[in-house]
C-alpha positions as CSV (number, residue, x, y, z in Angstrom):
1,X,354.2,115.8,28.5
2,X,355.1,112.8,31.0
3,X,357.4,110.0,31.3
4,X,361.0,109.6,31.4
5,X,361.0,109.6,27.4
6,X,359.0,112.7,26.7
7,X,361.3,114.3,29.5
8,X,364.7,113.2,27.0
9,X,363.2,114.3,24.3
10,X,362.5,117.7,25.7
11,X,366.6,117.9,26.8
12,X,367.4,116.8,23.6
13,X,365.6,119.8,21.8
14,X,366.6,122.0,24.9
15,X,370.4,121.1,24.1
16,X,369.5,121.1,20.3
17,X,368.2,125.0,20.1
18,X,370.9,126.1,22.8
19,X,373.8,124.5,20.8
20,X,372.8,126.3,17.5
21,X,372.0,129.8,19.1
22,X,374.8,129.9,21.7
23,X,376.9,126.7,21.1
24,X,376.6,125.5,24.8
25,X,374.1,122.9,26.0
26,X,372.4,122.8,29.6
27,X,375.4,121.2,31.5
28,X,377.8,123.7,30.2
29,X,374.8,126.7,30.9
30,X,375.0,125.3,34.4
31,X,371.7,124.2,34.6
32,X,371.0,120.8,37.0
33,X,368.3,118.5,36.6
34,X,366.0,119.6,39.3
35,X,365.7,123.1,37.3
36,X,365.1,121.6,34.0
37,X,363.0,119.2,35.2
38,X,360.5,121.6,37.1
39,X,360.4,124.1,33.8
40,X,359.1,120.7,31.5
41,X,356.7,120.3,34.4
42,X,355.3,123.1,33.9
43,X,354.4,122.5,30.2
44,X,357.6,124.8,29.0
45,X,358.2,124.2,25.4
46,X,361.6,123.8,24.5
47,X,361.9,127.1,22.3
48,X,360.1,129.3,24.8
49,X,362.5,127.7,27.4
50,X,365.6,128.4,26.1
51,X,363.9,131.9,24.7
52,X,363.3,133.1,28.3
53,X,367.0,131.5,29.5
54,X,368.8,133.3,26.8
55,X,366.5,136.9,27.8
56,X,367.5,136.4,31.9
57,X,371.1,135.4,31.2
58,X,371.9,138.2,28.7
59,X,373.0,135.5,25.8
60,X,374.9,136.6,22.4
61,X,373.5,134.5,19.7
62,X,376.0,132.9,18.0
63,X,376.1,133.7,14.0
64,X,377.0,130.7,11.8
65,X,380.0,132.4,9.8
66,X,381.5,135.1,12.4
67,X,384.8,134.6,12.5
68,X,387.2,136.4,14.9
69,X,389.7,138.6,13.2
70,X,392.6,140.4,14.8
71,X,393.2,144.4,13.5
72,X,395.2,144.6,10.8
């Protein structure tokens, strides 16, 4: 990949993936440009990326349907 635009696009599926596993995004994950921008670089696709991210970091994915219910 290279260029500015195949850079947003990456972010976009990035945000995309994280949003629908773990409903945050890469600002709210904390991570600044410089670090996402070095992982594209290196030819990261955007589902191995956020695999590997989710593995360090311990994430929960987040089930469509769960719903939080207090005891009875």
């Amino acid at each position: 990949m290279s260029g500015s635009s195949d850079y947003g696009k990456w972010i976009a599926a990035v945000d995309r993936i994280m949003k629908r596993d773990w409903c945050i995004d890469t600002a709210e994950a904390g991570l600044n440009e410089g670090e996402l921008r070095r992982f594209w670089s290196e030819g990261d696709v955007p589902e191995a990326f956020v695999a590997w991210y989710a593995a360090k970091y311990d994430l929960i994915r987040f089930e469509s349907g769960y719903s939080q219910r207090s005891p009875a």
